[in-house]
C-alpha positions in Angstrom: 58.1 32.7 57.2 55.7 35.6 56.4 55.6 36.3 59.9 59.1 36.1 60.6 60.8 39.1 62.4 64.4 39.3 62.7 65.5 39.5 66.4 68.6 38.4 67.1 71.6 39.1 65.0 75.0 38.0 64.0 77.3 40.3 62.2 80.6 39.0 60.6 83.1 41.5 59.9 81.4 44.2 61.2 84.6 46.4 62.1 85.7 46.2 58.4 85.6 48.5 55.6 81.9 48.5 55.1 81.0 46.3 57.9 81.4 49.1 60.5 79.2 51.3 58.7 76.4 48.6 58.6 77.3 48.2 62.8 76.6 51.6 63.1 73.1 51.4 61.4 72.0 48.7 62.9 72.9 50.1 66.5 71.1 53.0 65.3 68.3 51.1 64.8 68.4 48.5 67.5 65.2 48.9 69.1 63.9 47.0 66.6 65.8 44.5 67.5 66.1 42.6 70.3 70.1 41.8 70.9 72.7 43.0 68.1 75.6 39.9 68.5 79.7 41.2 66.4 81.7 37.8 65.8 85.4 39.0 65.7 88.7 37.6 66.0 91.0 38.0 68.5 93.2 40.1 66.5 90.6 42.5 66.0 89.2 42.4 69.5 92.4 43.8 70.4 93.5 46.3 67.4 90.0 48.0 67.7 88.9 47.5 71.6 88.4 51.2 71.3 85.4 51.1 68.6 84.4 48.1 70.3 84.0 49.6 73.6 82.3 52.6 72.5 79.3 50.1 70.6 79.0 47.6 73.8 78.1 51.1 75.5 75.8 51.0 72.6 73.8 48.3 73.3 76.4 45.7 71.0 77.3 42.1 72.0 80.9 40.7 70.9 81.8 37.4 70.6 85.7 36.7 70.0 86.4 33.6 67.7 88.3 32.1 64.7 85.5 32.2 61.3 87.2 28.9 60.4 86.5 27.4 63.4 83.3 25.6 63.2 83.1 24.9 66.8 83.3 29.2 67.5 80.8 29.3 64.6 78.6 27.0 66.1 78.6 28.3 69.1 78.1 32.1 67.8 75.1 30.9 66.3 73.6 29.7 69.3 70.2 31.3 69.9 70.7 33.4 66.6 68.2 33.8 63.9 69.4 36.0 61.4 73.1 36.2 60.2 74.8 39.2 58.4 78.2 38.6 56.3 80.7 41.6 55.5 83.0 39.9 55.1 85.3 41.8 52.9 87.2 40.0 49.2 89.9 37.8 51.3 87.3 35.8 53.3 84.3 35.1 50.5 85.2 31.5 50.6 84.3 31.6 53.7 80.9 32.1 53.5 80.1 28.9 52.4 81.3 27.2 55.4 79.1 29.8 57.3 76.3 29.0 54.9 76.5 25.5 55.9 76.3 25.8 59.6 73.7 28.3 59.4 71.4 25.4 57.3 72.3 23.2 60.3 72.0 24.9 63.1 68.1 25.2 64.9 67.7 28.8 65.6 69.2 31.1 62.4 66.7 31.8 59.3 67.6 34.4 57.2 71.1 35.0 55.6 72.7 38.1 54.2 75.7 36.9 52.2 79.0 40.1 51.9 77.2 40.7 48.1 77.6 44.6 49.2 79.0 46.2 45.5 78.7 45.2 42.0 75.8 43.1 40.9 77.8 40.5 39.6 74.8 38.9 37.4 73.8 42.1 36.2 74.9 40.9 32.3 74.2 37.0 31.9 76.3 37.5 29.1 79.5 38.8 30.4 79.4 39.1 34.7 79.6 35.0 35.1 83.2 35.3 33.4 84.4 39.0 35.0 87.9 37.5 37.3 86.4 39.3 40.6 82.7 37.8 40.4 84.0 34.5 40.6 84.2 34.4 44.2 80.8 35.6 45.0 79.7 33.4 42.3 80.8 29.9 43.9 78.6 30.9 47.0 75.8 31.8 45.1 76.0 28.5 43.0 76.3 26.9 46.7 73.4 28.5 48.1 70.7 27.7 44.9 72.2 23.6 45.6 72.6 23.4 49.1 70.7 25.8 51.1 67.1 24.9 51.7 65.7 26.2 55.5 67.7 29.1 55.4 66.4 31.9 53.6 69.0 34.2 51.8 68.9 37.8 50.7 71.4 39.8 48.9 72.0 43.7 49.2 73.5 44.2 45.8 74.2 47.6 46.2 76.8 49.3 43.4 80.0 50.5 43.8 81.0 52.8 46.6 80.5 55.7 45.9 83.4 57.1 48.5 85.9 54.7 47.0 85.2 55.4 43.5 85.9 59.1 44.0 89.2 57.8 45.6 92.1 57.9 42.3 94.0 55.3 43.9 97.7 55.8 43.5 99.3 54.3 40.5 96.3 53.8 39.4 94.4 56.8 38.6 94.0 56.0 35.3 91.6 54.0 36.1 89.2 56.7 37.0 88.5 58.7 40.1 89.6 62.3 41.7 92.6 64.2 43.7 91.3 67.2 45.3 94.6 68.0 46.9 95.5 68.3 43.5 92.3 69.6 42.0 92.5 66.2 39.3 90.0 64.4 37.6 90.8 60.9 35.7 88.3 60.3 33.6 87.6 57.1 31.8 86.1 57.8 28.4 84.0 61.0 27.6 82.8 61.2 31.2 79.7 60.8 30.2 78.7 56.9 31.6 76.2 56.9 34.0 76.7 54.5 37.1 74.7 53.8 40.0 76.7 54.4 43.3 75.6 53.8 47.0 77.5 55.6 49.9 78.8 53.8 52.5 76.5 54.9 55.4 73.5 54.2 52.8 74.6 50.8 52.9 73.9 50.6 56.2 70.7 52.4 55.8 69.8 49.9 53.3 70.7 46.5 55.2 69.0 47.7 58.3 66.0 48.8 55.9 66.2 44.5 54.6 66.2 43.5 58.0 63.0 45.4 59.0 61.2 44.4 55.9 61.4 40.5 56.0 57.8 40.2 54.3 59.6 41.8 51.0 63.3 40.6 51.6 63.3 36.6 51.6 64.9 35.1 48.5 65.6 37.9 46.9 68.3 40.2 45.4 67.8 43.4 46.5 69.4 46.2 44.0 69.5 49.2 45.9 71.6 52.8 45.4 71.7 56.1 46.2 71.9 58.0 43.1 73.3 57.7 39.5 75.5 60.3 38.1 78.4 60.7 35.5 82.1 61.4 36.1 81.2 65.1 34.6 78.5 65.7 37.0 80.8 64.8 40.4 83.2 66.5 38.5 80.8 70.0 37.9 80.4 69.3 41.8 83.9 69.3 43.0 84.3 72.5 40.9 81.3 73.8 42.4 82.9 73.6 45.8 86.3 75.0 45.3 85.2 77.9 42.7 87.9 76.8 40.6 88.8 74.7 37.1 89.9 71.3 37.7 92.5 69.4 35.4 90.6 66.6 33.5 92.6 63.4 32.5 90.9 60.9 30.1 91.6 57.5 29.6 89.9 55.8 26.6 87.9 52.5 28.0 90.2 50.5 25.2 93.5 51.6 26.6 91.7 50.2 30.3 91.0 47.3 28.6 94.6 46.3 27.4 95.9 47.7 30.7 93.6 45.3 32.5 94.6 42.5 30.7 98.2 43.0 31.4 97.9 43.3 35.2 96.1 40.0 35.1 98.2 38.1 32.8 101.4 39.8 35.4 98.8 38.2 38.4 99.0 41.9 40.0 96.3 42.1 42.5 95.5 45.4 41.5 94.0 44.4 38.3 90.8 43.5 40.3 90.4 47.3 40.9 90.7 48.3 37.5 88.4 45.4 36.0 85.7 47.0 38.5 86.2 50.4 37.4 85.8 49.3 33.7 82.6 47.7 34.8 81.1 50.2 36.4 82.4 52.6 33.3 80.5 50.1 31.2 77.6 50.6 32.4 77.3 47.3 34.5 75.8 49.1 37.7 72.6 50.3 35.4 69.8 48.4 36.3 66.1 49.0 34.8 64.8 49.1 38.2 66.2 49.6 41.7 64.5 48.1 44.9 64.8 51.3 47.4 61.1 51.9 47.1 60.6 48.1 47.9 62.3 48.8 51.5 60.7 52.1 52.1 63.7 54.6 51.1 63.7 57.7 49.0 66.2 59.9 47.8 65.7 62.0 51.5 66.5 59.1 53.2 69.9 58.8 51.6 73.0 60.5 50.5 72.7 62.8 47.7 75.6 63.7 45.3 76.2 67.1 46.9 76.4 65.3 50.6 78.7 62.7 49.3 81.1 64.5 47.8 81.2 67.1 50.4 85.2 68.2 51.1 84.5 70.2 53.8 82.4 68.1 57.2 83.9 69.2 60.8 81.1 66.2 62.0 82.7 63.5 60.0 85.9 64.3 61.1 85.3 64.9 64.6 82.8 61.8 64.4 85.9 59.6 63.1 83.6 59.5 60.0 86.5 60.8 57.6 90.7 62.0 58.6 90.8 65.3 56.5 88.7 67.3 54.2 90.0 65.9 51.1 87.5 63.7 49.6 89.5 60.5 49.5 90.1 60.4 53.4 86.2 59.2 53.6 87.6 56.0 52.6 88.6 53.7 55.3 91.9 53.1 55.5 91.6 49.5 54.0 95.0 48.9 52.6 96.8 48.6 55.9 97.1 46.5 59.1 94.5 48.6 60.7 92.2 49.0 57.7 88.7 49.9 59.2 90.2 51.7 62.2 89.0 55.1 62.9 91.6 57.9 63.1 93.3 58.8 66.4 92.2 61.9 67.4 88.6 61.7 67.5 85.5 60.7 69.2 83.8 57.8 67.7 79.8 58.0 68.2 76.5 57.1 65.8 74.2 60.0 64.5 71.9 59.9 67.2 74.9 60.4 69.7 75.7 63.2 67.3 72.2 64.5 67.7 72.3 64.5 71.3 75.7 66.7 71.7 73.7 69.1 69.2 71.0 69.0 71.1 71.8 69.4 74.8 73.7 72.6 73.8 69.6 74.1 73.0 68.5 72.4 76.5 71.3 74.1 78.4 70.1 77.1 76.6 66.7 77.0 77.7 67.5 76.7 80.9 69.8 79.1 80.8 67.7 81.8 79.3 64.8 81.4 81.8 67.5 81.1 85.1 69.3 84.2 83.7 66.5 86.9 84.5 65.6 86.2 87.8 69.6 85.8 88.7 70.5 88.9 87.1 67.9 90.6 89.2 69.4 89.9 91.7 72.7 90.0 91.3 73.2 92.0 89.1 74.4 92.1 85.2 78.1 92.3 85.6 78.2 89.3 88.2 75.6 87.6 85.7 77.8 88.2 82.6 81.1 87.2 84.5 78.9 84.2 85.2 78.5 82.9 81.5 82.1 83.7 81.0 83.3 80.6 83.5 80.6 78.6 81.9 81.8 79.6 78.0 85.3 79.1 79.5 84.5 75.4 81.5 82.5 74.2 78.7 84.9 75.0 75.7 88.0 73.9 77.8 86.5 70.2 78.0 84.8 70.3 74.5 88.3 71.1 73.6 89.8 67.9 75.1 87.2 65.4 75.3 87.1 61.8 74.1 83.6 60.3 74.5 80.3 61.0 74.1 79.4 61.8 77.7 82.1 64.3 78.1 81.1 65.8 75.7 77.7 66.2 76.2 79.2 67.9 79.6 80.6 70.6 78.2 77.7 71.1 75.1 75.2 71.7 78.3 77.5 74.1 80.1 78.3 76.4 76.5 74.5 76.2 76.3 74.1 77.6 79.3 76.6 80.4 78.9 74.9 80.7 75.5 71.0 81.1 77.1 71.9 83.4 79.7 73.8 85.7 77.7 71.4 86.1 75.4 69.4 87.5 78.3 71.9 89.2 79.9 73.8 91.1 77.4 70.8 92.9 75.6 69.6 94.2 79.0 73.2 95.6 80.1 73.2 97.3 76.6 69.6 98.7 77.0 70.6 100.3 80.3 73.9 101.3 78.5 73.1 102.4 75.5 72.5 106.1 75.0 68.2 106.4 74.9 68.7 107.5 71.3 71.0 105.3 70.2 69.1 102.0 72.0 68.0 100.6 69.2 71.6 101.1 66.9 73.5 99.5 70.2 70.6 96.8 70.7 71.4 95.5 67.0 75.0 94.1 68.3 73.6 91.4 70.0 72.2 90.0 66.7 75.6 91.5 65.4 77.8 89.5 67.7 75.5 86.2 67.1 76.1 86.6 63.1 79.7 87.3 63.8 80.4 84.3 65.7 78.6 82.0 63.6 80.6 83.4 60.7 83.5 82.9 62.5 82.6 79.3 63.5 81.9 78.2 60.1 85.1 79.5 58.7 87.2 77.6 61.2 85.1 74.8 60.3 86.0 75.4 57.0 89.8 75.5 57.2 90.1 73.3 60.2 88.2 70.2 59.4 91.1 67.8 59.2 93.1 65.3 61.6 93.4 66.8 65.4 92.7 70.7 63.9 88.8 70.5 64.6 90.0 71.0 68.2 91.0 74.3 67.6 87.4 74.9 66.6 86.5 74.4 70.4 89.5 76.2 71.4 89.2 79.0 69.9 85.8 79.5 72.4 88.9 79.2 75.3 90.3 82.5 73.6 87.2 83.7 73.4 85.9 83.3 76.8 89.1 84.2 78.7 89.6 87.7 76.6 85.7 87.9 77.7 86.6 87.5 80.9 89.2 89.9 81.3 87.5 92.1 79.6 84.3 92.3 81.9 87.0 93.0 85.2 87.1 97.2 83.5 83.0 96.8 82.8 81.1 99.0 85.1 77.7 97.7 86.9 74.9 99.0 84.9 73.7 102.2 86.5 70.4 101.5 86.1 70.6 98.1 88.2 72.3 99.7 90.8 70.0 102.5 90.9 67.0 100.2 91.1 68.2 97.6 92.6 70.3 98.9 95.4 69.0 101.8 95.7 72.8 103.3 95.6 71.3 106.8 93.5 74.2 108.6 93.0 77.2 106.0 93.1 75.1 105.0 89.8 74.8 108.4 88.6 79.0 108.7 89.0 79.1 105.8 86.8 76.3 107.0 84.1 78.2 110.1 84.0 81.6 108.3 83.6 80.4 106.8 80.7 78.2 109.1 79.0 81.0 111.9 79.2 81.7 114.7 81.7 79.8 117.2 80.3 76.8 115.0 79.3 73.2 115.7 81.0 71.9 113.0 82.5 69.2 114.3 84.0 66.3 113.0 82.4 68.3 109.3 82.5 68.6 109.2 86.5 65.3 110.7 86.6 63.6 107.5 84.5 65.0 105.3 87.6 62.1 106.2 89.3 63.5 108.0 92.5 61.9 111.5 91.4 64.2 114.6 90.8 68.1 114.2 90.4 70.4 115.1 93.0 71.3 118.8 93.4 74.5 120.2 93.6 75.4 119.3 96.8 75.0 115.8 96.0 77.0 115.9 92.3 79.9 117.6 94.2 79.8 114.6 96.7 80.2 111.9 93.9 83.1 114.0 92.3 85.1 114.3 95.4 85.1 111.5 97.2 86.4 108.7 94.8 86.1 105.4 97.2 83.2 103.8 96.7 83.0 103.4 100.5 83.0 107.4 101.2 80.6 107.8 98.8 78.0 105.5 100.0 78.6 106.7 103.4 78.0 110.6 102.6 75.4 110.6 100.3 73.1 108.5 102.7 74.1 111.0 105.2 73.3 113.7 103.1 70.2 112.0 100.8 69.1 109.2 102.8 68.9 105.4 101.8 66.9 105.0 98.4 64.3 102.7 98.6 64.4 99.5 96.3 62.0 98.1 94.4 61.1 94.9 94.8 62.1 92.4 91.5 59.6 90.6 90.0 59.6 86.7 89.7 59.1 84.6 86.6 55.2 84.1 88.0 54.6 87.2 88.9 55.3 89.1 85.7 52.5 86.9 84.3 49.8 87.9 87.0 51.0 91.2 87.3 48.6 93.3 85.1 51.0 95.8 83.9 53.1 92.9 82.5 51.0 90.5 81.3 50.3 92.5 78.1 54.6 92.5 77.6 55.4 89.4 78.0 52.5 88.2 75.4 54.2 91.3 73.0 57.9 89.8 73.6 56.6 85.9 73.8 54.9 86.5 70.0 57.7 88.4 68.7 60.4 86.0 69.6 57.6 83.6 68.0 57.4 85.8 64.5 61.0 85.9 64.2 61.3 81.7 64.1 58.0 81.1 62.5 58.2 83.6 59.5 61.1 80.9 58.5 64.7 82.4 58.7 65.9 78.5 60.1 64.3 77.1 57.0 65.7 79.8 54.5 69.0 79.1 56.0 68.7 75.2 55.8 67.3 75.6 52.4 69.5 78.3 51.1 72.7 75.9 50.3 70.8 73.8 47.8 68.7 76.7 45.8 72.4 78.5 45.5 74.8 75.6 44.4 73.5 75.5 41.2 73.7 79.3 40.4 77.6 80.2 42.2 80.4 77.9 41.5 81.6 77.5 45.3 81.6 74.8 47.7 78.5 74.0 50.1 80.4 74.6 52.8 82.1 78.0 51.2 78.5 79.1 50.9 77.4 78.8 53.7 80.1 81.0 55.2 78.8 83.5 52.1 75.2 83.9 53.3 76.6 83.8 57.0 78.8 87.2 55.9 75.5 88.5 54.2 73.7 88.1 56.5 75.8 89.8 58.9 76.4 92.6 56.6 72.8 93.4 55.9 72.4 93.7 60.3 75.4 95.9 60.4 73.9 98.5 57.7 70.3 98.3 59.0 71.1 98.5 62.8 70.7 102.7 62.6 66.8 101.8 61.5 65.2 100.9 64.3 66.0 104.5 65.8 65.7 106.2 62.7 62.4 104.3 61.7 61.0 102.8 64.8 60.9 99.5 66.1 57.4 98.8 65.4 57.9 99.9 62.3 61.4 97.6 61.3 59.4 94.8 62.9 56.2 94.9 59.8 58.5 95.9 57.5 61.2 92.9 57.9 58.1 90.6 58.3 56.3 91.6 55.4 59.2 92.0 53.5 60.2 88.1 54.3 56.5 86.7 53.5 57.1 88.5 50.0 60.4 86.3 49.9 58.5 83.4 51.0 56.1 83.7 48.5 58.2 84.7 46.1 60.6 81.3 46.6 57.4 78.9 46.9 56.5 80.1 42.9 60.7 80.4 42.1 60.5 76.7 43.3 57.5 75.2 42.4 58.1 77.0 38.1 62.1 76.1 38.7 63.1 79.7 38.9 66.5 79.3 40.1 67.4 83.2 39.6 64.5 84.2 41.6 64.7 81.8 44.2 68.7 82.8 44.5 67.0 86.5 44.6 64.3 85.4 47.0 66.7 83.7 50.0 68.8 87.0 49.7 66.6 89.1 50.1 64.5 87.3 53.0 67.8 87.1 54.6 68.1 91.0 54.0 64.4 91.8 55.3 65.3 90.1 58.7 68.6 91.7 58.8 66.1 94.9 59.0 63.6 94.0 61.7 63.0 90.6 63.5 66.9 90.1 63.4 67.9 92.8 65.7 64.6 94.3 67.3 63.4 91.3 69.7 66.7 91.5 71.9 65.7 95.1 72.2 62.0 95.0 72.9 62.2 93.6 76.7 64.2 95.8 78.3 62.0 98.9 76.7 58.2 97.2 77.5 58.5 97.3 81.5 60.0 98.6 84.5 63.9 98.2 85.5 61.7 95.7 88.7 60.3 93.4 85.7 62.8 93.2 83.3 64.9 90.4 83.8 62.1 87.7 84.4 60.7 89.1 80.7 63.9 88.6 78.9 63.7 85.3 80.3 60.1 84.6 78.6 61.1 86.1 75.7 64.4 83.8 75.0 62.7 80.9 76.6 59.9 81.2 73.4 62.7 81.8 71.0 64.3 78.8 72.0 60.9 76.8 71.8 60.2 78.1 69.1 63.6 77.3 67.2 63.4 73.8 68.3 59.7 73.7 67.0 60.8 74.7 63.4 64.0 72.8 63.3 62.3 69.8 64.1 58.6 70.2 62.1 60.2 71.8 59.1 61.9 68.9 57.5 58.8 66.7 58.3 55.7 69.2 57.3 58.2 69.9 54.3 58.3 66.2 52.9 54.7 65.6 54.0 53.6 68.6 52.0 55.5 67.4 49.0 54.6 64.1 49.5 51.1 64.9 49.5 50.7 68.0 46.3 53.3 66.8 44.1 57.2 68.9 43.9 58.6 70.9 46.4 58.4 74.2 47.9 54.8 74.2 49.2 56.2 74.9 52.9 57.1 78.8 52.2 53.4 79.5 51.1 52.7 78.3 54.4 55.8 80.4 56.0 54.0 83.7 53.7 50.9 83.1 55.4 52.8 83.2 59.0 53.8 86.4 58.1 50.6 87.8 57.5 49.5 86.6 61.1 52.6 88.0 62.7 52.1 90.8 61.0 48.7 91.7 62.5 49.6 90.2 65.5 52.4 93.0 66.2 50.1 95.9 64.7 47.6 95.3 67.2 49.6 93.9 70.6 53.2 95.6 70.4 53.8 99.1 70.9 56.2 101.7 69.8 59.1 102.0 72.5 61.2 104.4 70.3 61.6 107.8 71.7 59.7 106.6 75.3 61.3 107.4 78.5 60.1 104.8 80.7 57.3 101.2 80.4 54.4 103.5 81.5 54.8 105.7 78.4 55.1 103.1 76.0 52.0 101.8 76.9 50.3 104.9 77.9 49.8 104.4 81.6 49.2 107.4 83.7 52.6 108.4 85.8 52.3 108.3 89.7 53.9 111.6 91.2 53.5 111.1 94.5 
């Protein structure tokens, strides 16, 4: 059998409680195996064709048949070698008969018996005689008489963890929490330790057995996720809401008398509170667990924090939990339709998950490096108007859809509108924007970006319950459409349709419009490159004639047609000569403003805070969102006051002191500095690589270049955001892996910083104060 590998693979009572969550892993997983079989009944077949549906499209086989039918059984195990039982408490008898079919049949080999939960021979002494073991007992005592071929493995894996946290009603004496009505029951001192597993680590942990045969066979595999007091979820809940919680205690000898009553009265509740007097015992302590025997560390499975999360849009949206309160991450198991997944929402694994998140970054990409050459062309209003359809289409169907696919529709066409406006927008601003004030006005884009993540993650906050999460999506309708109106009352740019159609003075009108009447814009028109401004003759013409028509038909009369200059390609800004040296300043600065590590310090920031502020995860995330947002609204006057040069080596050096600064704070468990370190990092890039790269393009090269530069630049910064998202978390365990503790990434991330740091002192100019592309870089001027 050493070289047994499982292959084909039975699951009973895979749409229960905890047999859905082991579904999903193994789906997950399934390309190491070959076919993934789900023997249900007919009634199920029918209550949950939904979730069925959605995991055939997965890759899932179903077979519909009666478990006490030996001829369905029979006939389900035809071709099978490995069988999985999650069976939940009402069909453990049940087992045996599928213990004995399984010995006779010729194909199946290996056997995971429903042992999910308590190990119930944990205490020779006491476990044999506990009222609930009995019936995992008698299939135990079966299997060591009767089953010789087969091999058996169980996945004794604690109590769940998202059903323990659950004060049932009635019975929350018994132990457990109401965070509707911020209540902890508490049996004891609070101060037993017990060993808990998650329900999704359960699945992580079965699909871990079945991929590990050489170390599984025979065995009982005692597996968890983490062990913690009542005190310490308790210090976590409290954590989350900022706020004292009511603490109820129950001593464990008033359980015990309670216990015995409800089983001498035969209530079938009493099971429940015999397990939670178990587990308050101490009966889920073992001397050992096996995770490290199946290849699984604590960052392979749920922490504390992550378990007891209240707040997770995904899990609701992902049918993983109904509301935000804690105790809606437990299936619905005490009904007709216990394991069913609530109405309104879209079931689908992680990696389906993964993929919505992800195609919104591919349509981004390609939206950044279509947007430049488009808006060339076409101009920025059209090309702004553009992204608003897209924001509009995209959000309209997120808003409403109900599968995966649809879904991953309208992700692709948000991206889109996403990657071109990131383009788009700093440009129109740039050509905008007062010359002095360029770099204040240039800081809104990064403004705008913090203020709708901000937004987004307090709607996420209040709306991540039953249908609300749509409103989440919905609120990008409103968003769009007032976008949308908004842009019909936006003028061209001048500059584009100075440069681009050559129509001089129609875009003068308009500078002048909105510059003021009795601004000079002189040296502005004169910048477009079409030599000296129109005289008097001409100024009188634009203020007289008001239809754009008249206009365009007198001043060529009176000026002649201007001629356009030609707009430069994606290519050509690369072989032109001129350009080349911008688009390697704007490619490495959109580089430096990833690498230096502001994705990391965000990722990162949750965990070094919790312990120092008493506020949710979730809540705190929405605090260093508004930080961050405030420290960009009071440094956006710097870059014209200091330079943008200069803002760019001062935020970067200022975040490799952070970095290095958190790698000590977290490698001598300086929590106060490390809590000082993220803040300030976050405040350093507020200064410089925040808001400076969206200015830079527009300011390195000619009106004819610009857009195909933009598009380099946010094509790197989109590269170069997927590069750190996904090499950080794996260069991060590696490191810590390999040296011992955590941390060692930011010296890494300090070290970046020096690099970018000489990198912009030698290959990126000042722009500040520069009238045109050939003065920034010193380039004689043609005046011919």
């Amino acid at each position: 059998m050493s070289s047994f590998t499982a292959s084909k693979i039975l699951i009973f009572g895979g749409t229960g409680v905890i047999g859905r969550y082991i579904t999903t892993a193994l789906l997950r997983t399934k390309p190491s195996f070959q076919q993934l079989v789900l023997f249900t009944s007919p009634n199920s077949a029918k209550e949950k064709a939904e979730q069925l549906d959605k995991w055939k499209s997965e890759g899932l086989s179903v077979v519909v048949g009666n478990l006490t039918s030996e001829a369905d059984v029979t006939a389900a195990y035809a071709g099978v070698d490995t069988v999985i039982s999650a069976v939940g408490r009402g069909g453990l008898q049940h087992q045996i008969n599928l213990l004995r079919l399984a010995e006779a049949s010729d194909s199946v080999k290996w056997f995971l018996p429903s042992e999910f939960g308590t190990d119930i021979e944990h205490n020779a002494d006491k476990s044999p005689h506990e009222p609930p073991h009995q019936l995992k007992l008698q299939v135990r005592n079966y299997i060591r008489e009767n089953v010789k071929r087969v091999k058996v493995t169980y996945v004794v894996t604690g109590p769940y963890f998202d059903m323990w946290v659950d004060a049932s009603a009635g019975l929350e004496n018994a132990g457990g929490f109401v965070p509707d009505k911020k209540q902890a029951y508490v049996i004891g001192d609070g101060n037993g330790r017990i060993g808990f597993c998650t329900m999704p680590d359960v699945g992580k942990f079965v699909a871990a057995t079945l991929k590990s045969p050489e170390v599984s066979f025979g065995k009982a595999l005692k597996v968890q996720s983490f062990v913690v007091t009542p005190k310490d979820v308790l210090a976590q809940y409290e954590r989350q809401t900022g706020s004292r919680w009511d603490v109820i205690k129950t001593p464990l000898e008033k359980i015990r008398e309670w216990e015995a009553r409800l089983w001498d009265e035969g209530n079938p509740r009493a099971t429940l509170v015999t397990l939670r007097r178990i587990w308050a015992e101490g009966g889920t302590l073992y001397a050992q667990n096996d995770n490290h025997v199946l290849g699984l560390g604590a960052e392979n499975l749920d922490s504390l924090e992550a378990a007891a999360e209240l707040n997770a849009p995904q899990d609701v949206i992902t049918c993983q939990m109904e509301s935000i309160s804690a105790k809606a991450k437990l299936p619905p198991s005490r009904s007709s339709n216990a394991g069913s997944p609530p109405a309104d929402c879209i079931p689908m694994s992680a990696a389906s998950f993964a993929a919505i998140s992800a195609i919104f970054t591919i349509g981004g990409l390609i939206g950044a490096l279509t947007a430049g050459p488009f808006t060339s062309t076409r101009g920025r209003r059209l090309s702004m108007q553009a992204t608003s359809a897209f924001y509009l289409v995209g959000s309209a169907i997120e808003t409403f859809a109900s599968s995966v696919p649809v879904m991953i529709i309208a992700r692709f066409l948000t991206g889109l509108g996403a990657g071109a406006s990131t383009v788009i927008v700093p440009l129109y601003i740039s050509e905008v924007a007062p010359p002095t004030k360029r770099g204040f006005f240039g800081a809104f884009t990064q403004i705008s970006i913090n203020v709708g993540i901000l937004l987004t993650q307090s709607l996420g906050y209040f709306l991540s319950h039953d249908s609300a999460w749509r409103w989440i999506f919905g609120s990008g309708v409103v968003i769009a459409a007032t976008h949308a109106v908004g842009l019909l009352i936006v003028p061209e740019s001048p500059a584009w349709t100075a440069m681009s159609k050559g129509d001089v003075v129609h875009a003068r009108r308009v500078l002048q419009r909105i510059r003021g009447k009795h601004s000079n814009i002189d040296d502005e028109v004169e910048a477009w490159g079409h030599g000296k401004p129109p005289g008097e003759r001409e100024n009188l013409l634009a203020e007289e004639n008001e239809p754009l028509e008249a206009d365009m038909g007198l001043l060529q009369s009176a000026t002649g047609p201007r001629p356009q200059k030609a707009h430069m390609g994606f290519i050509q800004v690369v072989q032109d000569p001129f350009c080349r040296p911008a688009i390697t300043a704007v490619v490495g600065i959109m580089f430096a403003q990833q690498l230096c590590g502001i994705n990391s310090i965000i990722m990162y920031s949750v965990s070094l805070l919790k312990d120092l502020l008493p506020v949710s995860s979730a809540l705190l995330t929405i605090v260093i969102s508004a930080i961050n947002l405030g420290t960009t609204i009071a440094a956006s006057p710097l870059p014209d006051r200091l330079g943008r040069k200069t803002c760019l080596l001062v935020s970067i050096i200022g975040q490799g002191s952070s970095s290095l600064a958190l790698a000590l704070a977290i490698r001598f468990d300086f929590k106060i500095l490390s809590a000082a370190a993220v803040l300030l990092f976050v405040a350093f890039f507020a200064i410089g690589l925040g808001p400076v790269p969206f200015i830079m393009a527009s300011e390195l090269v000619g009106p004819e270049a610009v857009g195909a530069t933009q598009s380099w630049a946010l094509g790197a910064n989109y590269i170069a955001t997927f590069l750190v998202a996904y090499l950080f978390p794996i260069v991060n365990e590696a490191l810590n892996s390999a040296l011992g503790g955590a941390g060692w990434v930011y010296f890494i991330f300090a070290s970046f910083a020096l690099l970018w740091a000489a990198f912009i002192t030698k290959n990126v100019p000042e722009t500040r104060g520069r009238r045109d592309a050939d003065e920034v870089w010193g380039r004689a001027r043609r005046t011919d």
